[in-house]
Every structure is written in C-alpha cells, then in structure tokens.
C-alpha positions in Angstrom: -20.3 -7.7 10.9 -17.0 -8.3 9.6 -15.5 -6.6 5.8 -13.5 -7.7 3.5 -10.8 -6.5 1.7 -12.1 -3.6 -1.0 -15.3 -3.3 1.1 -13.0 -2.2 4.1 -12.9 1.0 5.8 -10.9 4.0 4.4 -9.0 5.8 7.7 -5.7 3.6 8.9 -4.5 3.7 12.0 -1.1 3.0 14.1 -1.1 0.7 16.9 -0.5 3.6 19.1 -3.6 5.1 17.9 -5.7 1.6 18.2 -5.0 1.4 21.9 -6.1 5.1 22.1 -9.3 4.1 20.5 -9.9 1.2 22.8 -8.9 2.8 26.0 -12.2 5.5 24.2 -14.4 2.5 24.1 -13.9 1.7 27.4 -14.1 5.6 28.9 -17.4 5.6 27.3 -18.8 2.9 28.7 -17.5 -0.6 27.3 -15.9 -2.8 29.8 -12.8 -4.1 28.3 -13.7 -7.8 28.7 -16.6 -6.9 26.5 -14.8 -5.8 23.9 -12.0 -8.8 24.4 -15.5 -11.2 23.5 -16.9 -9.4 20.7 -13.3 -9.9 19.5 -13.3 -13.7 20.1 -16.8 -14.1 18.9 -16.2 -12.2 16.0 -12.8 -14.3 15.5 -14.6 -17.7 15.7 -17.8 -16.6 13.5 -14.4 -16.0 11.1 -12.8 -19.4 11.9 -16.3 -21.5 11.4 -17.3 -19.3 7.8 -13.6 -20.3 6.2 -13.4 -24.0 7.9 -16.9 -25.2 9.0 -15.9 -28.9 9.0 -12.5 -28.4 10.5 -13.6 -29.9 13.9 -10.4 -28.9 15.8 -8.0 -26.0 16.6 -4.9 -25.5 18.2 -4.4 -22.0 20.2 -0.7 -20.7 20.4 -1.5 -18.2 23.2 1.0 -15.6 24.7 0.9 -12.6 27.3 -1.3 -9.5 27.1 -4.8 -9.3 25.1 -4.2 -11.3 22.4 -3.9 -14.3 24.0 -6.9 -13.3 26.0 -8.4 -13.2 23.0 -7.1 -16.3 22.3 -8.2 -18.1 25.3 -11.8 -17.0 24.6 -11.7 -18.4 20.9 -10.7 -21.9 22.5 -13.4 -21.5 25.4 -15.9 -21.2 22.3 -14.4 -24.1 20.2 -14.6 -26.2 23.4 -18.1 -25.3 24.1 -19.3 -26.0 20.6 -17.7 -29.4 20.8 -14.6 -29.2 18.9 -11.2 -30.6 19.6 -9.3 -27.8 21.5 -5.8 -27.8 21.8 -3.9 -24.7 23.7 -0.6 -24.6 23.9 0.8 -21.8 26.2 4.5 -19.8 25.1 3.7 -18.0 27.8 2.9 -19.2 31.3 -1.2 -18.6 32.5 0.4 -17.0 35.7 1.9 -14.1 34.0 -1.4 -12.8 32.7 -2.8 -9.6 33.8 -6.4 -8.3 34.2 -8.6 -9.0 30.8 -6.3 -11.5 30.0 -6.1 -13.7 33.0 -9.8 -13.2 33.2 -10.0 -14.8 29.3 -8.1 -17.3 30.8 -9.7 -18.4 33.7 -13.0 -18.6 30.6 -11.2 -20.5 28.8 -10.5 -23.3 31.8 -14.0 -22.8 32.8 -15.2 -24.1 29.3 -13.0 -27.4 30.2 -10.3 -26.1 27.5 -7.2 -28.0 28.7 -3.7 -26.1 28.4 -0.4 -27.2 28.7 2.8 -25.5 27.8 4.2 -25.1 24.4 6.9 -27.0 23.2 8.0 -27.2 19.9 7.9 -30.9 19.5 4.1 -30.8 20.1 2.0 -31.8 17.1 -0.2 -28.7 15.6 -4.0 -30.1 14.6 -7.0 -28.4 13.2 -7.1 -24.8 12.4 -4.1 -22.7 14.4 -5.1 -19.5 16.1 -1.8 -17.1 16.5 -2.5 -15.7 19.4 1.2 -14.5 20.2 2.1 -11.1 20.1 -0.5 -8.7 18.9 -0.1 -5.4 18.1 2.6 -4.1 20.4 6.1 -5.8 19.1 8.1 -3.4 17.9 11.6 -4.8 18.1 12.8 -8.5 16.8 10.9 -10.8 17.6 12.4 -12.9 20.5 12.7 -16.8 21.5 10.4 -18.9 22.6 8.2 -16.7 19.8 10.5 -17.2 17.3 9.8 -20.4 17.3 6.7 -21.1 17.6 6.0 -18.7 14.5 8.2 -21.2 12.6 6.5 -24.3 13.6 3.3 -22.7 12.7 4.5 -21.6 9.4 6.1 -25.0 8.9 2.9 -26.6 9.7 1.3 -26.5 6.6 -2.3 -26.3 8.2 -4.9 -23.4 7.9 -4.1 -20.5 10.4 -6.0 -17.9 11.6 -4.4 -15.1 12.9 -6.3 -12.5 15.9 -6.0 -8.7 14.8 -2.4 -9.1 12.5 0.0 -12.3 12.2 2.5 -12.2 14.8 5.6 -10.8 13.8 4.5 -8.2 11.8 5.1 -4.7 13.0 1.2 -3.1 12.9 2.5 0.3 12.0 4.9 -0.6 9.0 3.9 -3.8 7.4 7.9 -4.8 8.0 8.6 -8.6 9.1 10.4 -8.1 12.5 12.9 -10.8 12.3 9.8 -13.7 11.8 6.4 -13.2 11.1 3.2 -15.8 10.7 2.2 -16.4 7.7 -1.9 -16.4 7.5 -4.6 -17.7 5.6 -7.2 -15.5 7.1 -6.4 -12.4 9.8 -8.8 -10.8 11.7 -8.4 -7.2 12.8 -10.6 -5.6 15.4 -11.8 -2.2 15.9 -9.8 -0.6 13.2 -7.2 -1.3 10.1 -3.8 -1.1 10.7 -1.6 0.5 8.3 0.9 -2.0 8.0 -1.9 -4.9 7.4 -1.7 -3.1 4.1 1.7 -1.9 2.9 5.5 -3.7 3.3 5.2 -8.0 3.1 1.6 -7.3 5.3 -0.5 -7.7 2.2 1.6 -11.2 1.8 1.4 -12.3 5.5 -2.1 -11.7 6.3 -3.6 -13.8 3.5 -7.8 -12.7 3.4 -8.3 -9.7 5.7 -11.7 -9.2 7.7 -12.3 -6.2 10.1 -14.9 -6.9 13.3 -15.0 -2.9 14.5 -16.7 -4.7 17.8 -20.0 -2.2 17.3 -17.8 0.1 18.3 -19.4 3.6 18.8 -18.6 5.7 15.4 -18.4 8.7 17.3 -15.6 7.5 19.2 -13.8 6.0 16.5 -13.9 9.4 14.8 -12.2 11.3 17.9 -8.8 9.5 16.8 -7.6 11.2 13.1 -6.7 8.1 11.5 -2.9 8.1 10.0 -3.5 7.4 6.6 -6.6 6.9 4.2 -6.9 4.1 1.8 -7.9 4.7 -1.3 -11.2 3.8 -3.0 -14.0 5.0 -5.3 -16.0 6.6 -2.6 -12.8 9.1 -1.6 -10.9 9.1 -5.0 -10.4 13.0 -6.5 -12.1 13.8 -9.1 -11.6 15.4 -12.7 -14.2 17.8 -13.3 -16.6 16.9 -16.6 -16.0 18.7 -19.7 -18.3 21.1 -21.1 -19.3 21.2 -24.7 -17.4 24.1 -25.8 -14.0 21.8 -24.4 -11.2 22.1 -26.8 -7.4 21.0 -26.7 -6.0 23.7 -25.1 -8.2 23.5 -21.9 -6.6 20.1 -20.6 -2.9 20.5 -20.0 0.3 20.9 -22.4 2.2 17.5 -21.3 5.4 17.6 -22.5 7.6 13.9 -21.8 11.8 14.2 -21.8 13.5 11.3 -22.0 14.5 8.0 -24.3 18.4 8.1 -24.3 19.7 6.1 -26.4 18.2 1.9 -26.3 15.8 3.5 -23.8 13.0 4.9 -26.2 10.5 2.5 -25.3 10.1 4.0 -21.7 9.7 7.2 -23.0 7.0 6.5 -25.7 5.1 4.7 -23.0 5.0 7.5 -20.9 3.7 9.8 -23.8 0.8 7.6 -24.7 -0.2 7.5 -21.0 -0.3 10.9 -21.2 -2.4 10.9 -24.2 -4.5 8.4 -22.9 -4.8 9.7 -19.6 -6.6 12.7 -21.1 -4.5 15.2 -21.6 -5.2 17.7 -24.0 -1.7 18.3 -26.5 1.3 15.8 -25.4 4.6 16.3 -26.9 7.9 14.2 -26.9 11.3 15.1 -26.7 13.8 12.2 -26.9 16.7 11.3 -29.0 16.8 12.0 -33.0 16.7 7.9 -34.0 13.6 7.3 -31.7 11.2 10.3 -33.8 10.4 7.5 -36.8 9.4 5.1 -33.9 7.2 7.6 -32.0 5.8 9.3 -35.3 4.6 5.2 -36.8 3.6 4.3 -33.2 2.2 7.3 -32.0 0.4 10.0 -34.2 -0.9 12.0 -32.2 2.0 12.9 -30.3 4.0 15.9 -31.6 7.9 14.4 -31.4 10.8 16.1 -31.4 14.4 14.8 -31.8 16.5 17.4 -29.3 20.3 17.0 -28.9 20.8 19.7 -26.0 19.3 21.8 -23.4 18.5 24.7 -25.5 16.6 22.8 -27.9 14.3 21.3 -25.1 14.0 24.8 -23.2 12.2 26.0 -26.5 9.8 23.1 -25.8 9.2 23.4 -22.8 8.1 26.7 -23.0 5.3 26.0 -24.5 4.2 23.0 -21.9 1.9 23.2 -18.8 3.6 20.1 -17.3 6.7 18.4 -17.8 7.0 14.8 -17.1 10.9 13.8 -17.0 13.0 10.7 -16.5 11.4 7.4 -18.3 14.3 6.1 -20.2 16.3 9.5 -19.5 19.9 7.6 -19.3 22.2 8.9 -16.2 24.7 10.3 -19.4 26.0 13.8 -20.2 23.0 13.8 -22.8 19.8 13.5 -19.6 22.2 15.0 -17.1 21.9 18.2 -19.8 17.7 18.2 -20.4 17.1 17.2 -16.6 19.5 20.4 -15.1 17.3 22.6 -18.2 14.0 21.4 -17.4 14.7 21.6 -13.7 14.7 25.6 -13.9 11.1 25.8 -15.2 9.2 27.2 -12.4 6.3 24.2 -13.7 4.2 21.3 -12.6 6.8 17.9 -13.2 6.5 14.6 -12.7 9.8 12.6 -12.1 10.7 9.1 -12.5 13.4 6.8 -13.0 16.2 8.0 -14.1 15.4 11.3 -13.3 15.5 10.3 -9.6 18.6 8.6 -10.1 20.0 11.9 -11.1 18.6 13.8 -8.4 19.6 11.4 -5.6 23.2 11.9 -7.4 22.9 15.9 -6.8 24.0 18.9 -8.5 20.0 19.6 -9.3 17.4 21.2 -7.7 13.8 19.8 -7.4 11.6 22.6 -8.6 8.2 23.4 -6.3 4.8 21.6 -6.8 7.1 18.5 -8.7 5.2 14.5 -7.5 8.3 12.1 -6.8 7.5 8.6 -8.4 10.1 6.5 -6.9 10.2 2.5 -6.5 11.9 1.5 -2.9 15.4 1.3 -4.7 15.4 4.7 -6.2 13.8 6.2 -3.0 16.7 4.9 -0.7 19.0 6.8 -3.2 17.4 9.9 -2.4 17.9 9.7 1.2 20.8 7.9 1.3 19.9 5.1 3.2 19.6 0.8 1.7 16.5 -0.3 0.4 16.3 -3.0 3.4 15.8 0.7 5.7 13.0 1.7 3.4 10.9 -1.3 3.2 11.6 -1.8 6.9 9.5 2.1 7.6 7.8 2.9 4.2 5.0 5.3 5.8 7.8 7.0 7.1 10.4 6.6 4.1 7.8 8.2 2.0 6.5 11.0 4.5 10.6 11.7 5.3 11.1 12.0 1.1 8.5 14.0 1.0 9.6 16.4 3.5 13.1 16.6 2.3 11.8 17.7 -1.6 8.7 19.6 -0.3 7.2 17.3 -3.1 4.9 14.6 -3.7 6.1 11.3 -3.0 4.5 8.4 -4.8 6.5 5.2 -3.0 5.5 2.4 -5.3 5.3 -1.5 -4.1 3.1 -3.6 -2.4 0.3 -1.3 -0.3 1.9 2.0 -2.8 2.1 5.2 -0.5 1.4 8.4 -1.4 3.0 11.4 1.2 3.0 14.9 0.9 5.1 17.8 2.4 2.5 18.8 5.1 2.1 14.7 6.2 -1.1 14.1 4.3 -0.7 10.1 3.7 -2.6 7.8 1.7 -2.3 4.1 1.0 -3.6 2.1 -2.7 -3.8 -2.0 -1.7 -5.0 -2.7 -5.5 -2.7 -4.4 -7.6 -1.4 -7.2 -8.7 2.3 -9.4 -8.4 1.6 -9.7 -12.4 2.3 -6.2 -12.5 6.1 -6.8 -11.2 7.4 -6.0 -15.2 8.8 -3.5 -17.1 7.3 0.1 -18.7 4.4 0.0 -15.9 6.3 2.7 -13.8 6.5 4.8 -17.3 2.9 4.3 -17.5 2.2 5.6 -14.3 4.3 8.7 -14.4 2.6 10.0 -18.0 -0.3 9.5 -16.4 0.3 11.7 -13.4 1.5 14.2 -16.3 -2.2 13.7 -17.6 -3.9 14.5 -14.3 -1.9 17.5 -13.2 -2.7 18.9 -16.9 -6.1 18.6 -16.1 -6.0 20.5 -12.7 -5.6 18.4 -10.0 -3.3 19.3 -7.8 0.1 17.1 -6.9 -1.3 14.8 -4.1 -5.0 14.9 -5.7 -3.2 13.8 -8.9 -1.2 11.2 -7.3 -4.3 9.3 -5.5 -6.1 8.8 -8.8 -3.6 8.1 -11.0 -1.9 5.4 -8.4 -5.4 4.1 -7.6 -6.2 3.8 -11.4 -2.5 2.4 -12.2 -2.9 -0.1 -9.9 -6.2 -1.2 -10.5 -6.2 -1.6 -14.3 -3.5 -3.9 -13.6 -4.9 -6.1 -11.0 -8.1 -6.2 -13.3 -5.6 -7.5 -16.5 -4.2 -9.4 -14.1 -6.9 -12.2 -14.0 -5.2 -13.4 -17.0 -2.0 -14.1 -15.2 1.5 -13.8 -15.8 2.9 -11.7 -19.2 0.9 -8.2 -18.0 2.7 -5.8 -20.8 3.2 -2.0 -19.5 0.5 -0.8 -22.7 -2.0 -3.1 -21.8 -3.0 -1.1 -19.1 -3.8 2.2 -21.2 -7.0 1.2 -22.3 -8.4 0.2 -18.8 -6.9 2.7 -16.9 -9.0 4.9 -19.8 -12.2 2.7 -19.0 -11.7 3.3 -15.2 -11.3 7.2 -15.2 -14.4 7.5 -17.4 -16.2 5.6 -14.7 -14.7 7.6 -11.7 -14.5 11.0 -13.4 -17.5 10.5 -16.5 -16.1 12.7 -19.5 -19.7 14.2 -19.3 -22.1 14.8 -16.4 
C-alpha cells in the first residue's frame, strides 16, 4: 500500500543504491516485469484515488523503465475505458527488454501511440514518464521540451518514481524539471525527493515499495535517514533530586551593536530549550534590554576578550555568532572563545568569520550554516551548494571535523564520519528573520543536556522545523519567538520531563 509524506519510511537512498536494490529483488526471485506492473498498478491505484472522474490521460513516454512503466499505466487506463493518449519522445523501437515488453502491453490493450511533438494538445491527467531516475547531466532536447509543455500545460500531472528533471540523488533541477501534483516513487525514497527544489517539484509524495521483500531491502545501507518521532534522540527524564547545575551552563556571545535582537533570541531558546543556567554576553547598551525582556538570563555587558574568557569559564557550552557583527569587537570574542577546548554551537556571523580565516574551529563544535554561509566556508557559490547539498554538507563536515547543520528546504544534518540525516518538516512561512538564532540556542540547550553533536542536531532541527510548520497553519508573519513555546510543547512530548 502506498505512504504518504510523514508516514513514509526513514532510510534514503541514491539512485545508484535503488537499482542495487532492484537488481536484489530480481536475484531473489522477482522477474523484472513483475516488479515494472506492481509499479504501474500501484501508479494508476495513485492516479484514480487523486482524479477518479478525470476520464482521460496523456502518457509522455521515453527510453528505459520508466516509460515501460509508463506504457503499462496507459495499457490500464485503456482497459478501464478511459481516453488514452501516448505520445512517444522516444521512438518504441529503441526500447530494450522490460520496456519494450511494457510496450508491446500497452499496444496489446489497443493504446494507440504516436510520436510526440510539441504542438500536440495535452488532455486528462499527464503521466511523466521521461527520464526516471538515471539523468545526471542537463537535461537534453527533445526532453527539454516536452517538460515545458507539460509544465505549461496547466493540467494535473502525475509523475512515475520522481519528476523528470530532477536529479534523484541531490534534489537539484538539471537544467528543467517537471513540476508535479502527485509523484510516485517505487521501492524506496530517494534522497533528493526530499532536499534541494524536490520537496517543490514533486507536489504530494506516495511510496509503493512493490511488496518488496524487507529482507532484501535491508541488505542495501540506505544513505541517509529521515527524521521522525520513531528515530528522534532522546533526552533522558529528570529525576526528582534534578537541580540547575545538572543541565548545561549555556553561555550565548554575540549582539554587536543594532544586532542584539539575534542574540537575545538565541538566549531564550536556550532557556527554553531546557537548559539548566544560560548566560549572555553582548554589548553594554543591549543588558537593560536583555535584563526587562529576559530575567532569567544572567547578562553581561563585555567590551573585550578577557572579559568574555572569565565567562566562559564558567560555561559547559558556548553558543557564538547570532548578531556577532564581522567588526574588530566579534572578530575579538570569536578568536577568545574559539580556544576553549568546549562544546559550541556556531551561527551566522560566526561562520562568516570562520569562512574569512585566521580562526580555528575547536573539536566537538555543530556548524549551523544556511546555503550562503556554507559556500563561504568552502569557497565555492551558493548555485554549487544547492546544486549537491548531501554532499556540500558531508564535504563541510569533513573539512571542520564538525557537525554540519545545512539549513533549507529538506535541512541536512552530516557529520565527520559520513553519518547523514535529512528533516522534510517545515514550512515556506518560516523563510523570516531570528529563526536561525532560535535554532542555534537551542542546539546550545541540547548539547547542555548531554546529547552529543549529531544527536543534538537531529532533535533540535527536527523540533525547529516542526514547531514552525505547526505555526505555520496561520500563514504568513511566522515571528522567530513564536516558536519557543512549541518547540517547548514538542520536546516534552518526544523527551517527557518525567518518566
């Protein structure tokens, strides 16, 4: 049975990795032309549950299995009596094996197909049945266009394991990519379904595994897990005797000048993320703002690097860089708080400094760039990142020996020694201000409390991201501390306070 979206699977796979897992299925016993009609059955249960009175579809088939896959979907349309349309990029004669079997089904059923031309009309509900999973450079002519007369169409499309166009491992558009109403992927997820412009291209997403054997699904490791409540880490509950001193010393540097806002975001994050003491050390006119706004916090006015070592001696984590300024002043605290051998978050402007050199990342430190500030660090444009992000984030991770959270659409979390993991919650409402400081106190929280970098950086990115697309509902206007009290609800639910 096909899943949906948050009810999906957790391992991700690259294409590579899929074709290893179906050539499995058909070592073990699976003929291939079985598994290329549980695919088209499963794709045409799909098509018939989103348009049941649609009546008609128009196949755009090309080479290889997914047009076989689309030549089955129109042999089953025809047979139920809709109005079938194919339309061939690619001529019938240059199928191979599976395929030109699916097409000599489809003829069989008394689908008629005729070659594609651009000036042909599109009816019904389109199947992309182009390119599949295997494109990994530009997409090509006659391709490229027929991708843009089905985008230009302005009619429902369905499109058979990822929209054509998009590159399966990286979630980039090659050149041109379908845009979809409803995608469905077969045997397992794809990494880039979820991460780059794939959550954007593949509209509602539905897996159909084609019952295939679990055993053989878990001979392939998987290249990535998706987040969700059932693999989340976990804080341990406290006991009775819990006191202050038990859940993490957070201290938060930063709030240059104009730029105190991000910083006292970032403290009450931490605060509200649970950690046990959070302290503040930011410019001398931003104290009577932190003290009125935020009580609890113990702020400290600090005009040089000697004043914030004394600090941060006292702190079990340091979380730098929201609001830090890239002036003589945050040049000053980030070099002195880099030489503390401690757990640190880093963030904004704190990146921006790095990437600009002359400091050293200290060990067990979690990364929290946006695509921008991550192509600083490795000295490549932000087009480059979002083109690779699995690897973007794995190769910043390598280069710090940190913890790299890679934030955007389908956020990526890589560590050191390749461990990857992928968050699809959120929300475009979330595209605003201060929610980046948000996410970095709170990452100071959970490292206070004992999880370790990447363990840290799953929950908190997974909570971030779905307190936001929970506020979300309301629409446009999300503001940054909105989020606090949710992302407060949330942990209690995943990590209960008590057991």
């Amino acid at each position: 049975m096909p899943v949906t979206h948050h009810q999906l699977p957790l391992p991700l796979y690259r294409a590579a990795q899929v074709r290893e897992l179906d050539a499995r299925l058909i070592a073990a016993g699976t003929p291939a032309f079985e598994l290329m009609q549980r695919a088209a059955h499963g794709a045409w249960r799909a098509l018939r549950q989103r348009w049941p009175q649609a009546g008609s579809v128009t196949v755009l088939a090309g080479s290889g299995n997914n047009a076989g896959d689309g030549y089955l979907v129109a042999a089953l349309a025809q047979r139920a009596g809709w109005q079938v349309q194919v339309l061939a990029v690619v001529a019938p004669s240059a199928l191979r094996e599976t395929a030109a079997e699916a097409y000599a089904e489809a003829l069989a059923a008394g689908v008629a197909v005729q070659p594609w031309r651009v000036d042909i009309p599109l009816h019904g509900v389109v199947v992309d049945a182009l390119l599949g999973t295997g494109l990994t450079g530009a997409v090509r002519e006659p391709f490229a266009a027929a991708i843009g007369q089905i985008n230009a169409s302005n009619l429902p499309v369905l499109a058979l394991d990822l929209p054509s166009g998009l590159c399966a491992d990286t979630g980039a558009e090659l050149g041109v990519a379908v845009q979809a109403e409803l995608t469905v992927t077969f045997i397992a997820l794809k990494l880039g379904l979820l991460t780059g412009v794939g959550p954007d291209r593949v509209g509602v997403l539905q897996l159909d595994d084609l019952h295939a054997d679990a055993q053989v699904l878990a001979a392939v490791a998987p290249a990535a897990q998706r987040l969700a409540p059932a693999n989340l880490p976990r804080l341990a509950a406290r006991p009775r005797t819990a006191h202050k001193g038990l859940y993490g010393r957070v201290l938060v540097v930063g709030g240059d000048r104009g730029l105190g806002g991000a910083a006292l975001l970032a403290a009450q994050a931490a605060q509200r993320g649970g950690a046990g003491l959070v302290s503040l050390a930011t410019r001398d006119e931003h104290v009577p703002a932190a003290l009125a706004r935020l009580p609890e916090v113990m702020t400290q006015g600090v005009a040089s690097a000697n004043q914030l070592l004394s600090l941060a001696a006292n702190a079990d984590v340091l979380v730098v860089g929201p609001g830090l300024g890239v002036q003589a002043w945050g040049r000053s605290l980030l070099s002195a708080v880099a030489s503390r051998a401690l757990p640190q978050v880093w963030d904004a402007d704190g990146l921006n400094l790095l990437a600009q050199g002359g400091v050293q990342l200290p060990a067990d430190a979690v990364l929290t760039p946006h695509p921008g500030e991550a192509a600083r660090l490795l000295g490549i444009s932000t087009e480059q990142v979002q083109a690779d992000r699995p690897a973007a984030a794995l190769a910043l991770a390598r280069r710090y020996q940190a913890v790299v959270v890679l934030k955007g659409a389908g956020s990526l979390i890589a560590s050191a020694d390749e461990r990857l993991a992928l968050c699809d919650r959120g929300h475009p409402a979330m595209a605003g201000a201060g929610l980046g400081d948000v996410l970095a106190g709170l990452l100071g929280a959970l490292r206070g409390q004992g999880l370790p970098a990447f363990e840290a950086a799953c929950l908190g990115v997974w909570l971030h991201a779905s307190a936001g697309e929970q506020l979300a509902q309301q629409g446009r206007g999300l503001a940054a501390s909105e989020l606090l009290p949710a992302i407060r609800q949330l942990l209690e639910e995943v990590s209960p306070c008590l057991s």
